[in-house]
N, C-alpha and C positions, 0 to 999 in steps of 0.2 A: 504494500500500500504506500510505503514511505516513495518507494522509487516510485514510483505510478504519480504520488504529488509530485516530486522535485523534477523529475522529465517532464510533465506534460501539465504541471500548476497553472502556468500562466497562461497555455492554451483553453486550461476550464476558468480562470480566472477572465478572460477575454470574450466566451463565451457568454459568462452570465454579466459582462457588460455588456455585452452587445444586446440581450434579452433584456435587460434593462432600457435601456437606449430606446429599441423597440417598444417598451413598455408606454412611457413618455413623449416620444412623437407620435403614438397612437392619442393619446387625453390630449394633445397640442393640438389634432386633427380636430378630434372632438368639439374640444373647447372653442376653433376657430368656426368651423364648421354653425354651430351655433350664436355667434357674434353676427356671422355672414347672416343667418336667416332674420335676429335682430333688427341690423343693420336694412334687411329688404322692406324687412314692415316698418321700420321708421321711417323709409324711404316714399312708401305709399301714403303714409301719413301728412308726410312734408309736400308731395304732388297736390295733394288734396285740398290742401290748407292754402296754397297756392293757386291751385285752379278758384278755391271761393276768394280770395284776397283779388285778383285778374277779375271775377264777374263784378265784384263789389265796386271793383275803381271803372270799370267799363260802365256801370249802370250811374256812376257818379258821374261822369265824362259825357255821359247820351244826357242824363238831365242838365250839364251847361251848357251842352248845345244847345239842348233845346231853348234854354232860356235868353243864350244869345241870338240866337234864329228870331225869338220873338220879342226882343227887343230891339232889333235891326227892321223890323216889319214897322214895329210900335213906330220906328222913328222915319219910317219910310212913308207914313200915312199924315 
């Protein structure tokens, strides 16, 4: 057993770094993987928020026209 560690130790030492290693870029994947899907729905959420914030300043925009439009008439008459 002794010979079996000191020859070939640092290759089972190496081993279960590597299994390790493995271990931990697998939860990174994970971890990241779930950030990403996060990351999507906030992203729908900000579309969102921005598509009503666009119709709000549009319907703002359509009523100074209009009130310019009829005030340019008002003074046209």
């Amino acid at each position: 057993m002794e010979v079996l560690l000191t020859k070939f130790g640092w290759l089972i030492g190496g081993a279960v770094a590597a299994i390790v290693w493995l271990v931990r870029l697998e939860a990174i994947a994970i971890s990241n993987r779930q950030e990403i899907k996060r990351l999507w729905g906030q992203r729908g959420e900000d579309l969102q928020v921005a598509k009503e914030a666009r119709e709000a300043t549009n319907a703002m925009l359509s009523e100074i026209r209009n009130d310019v439009k009829d005030l340019l008439r008002a003074r046209e008459k």
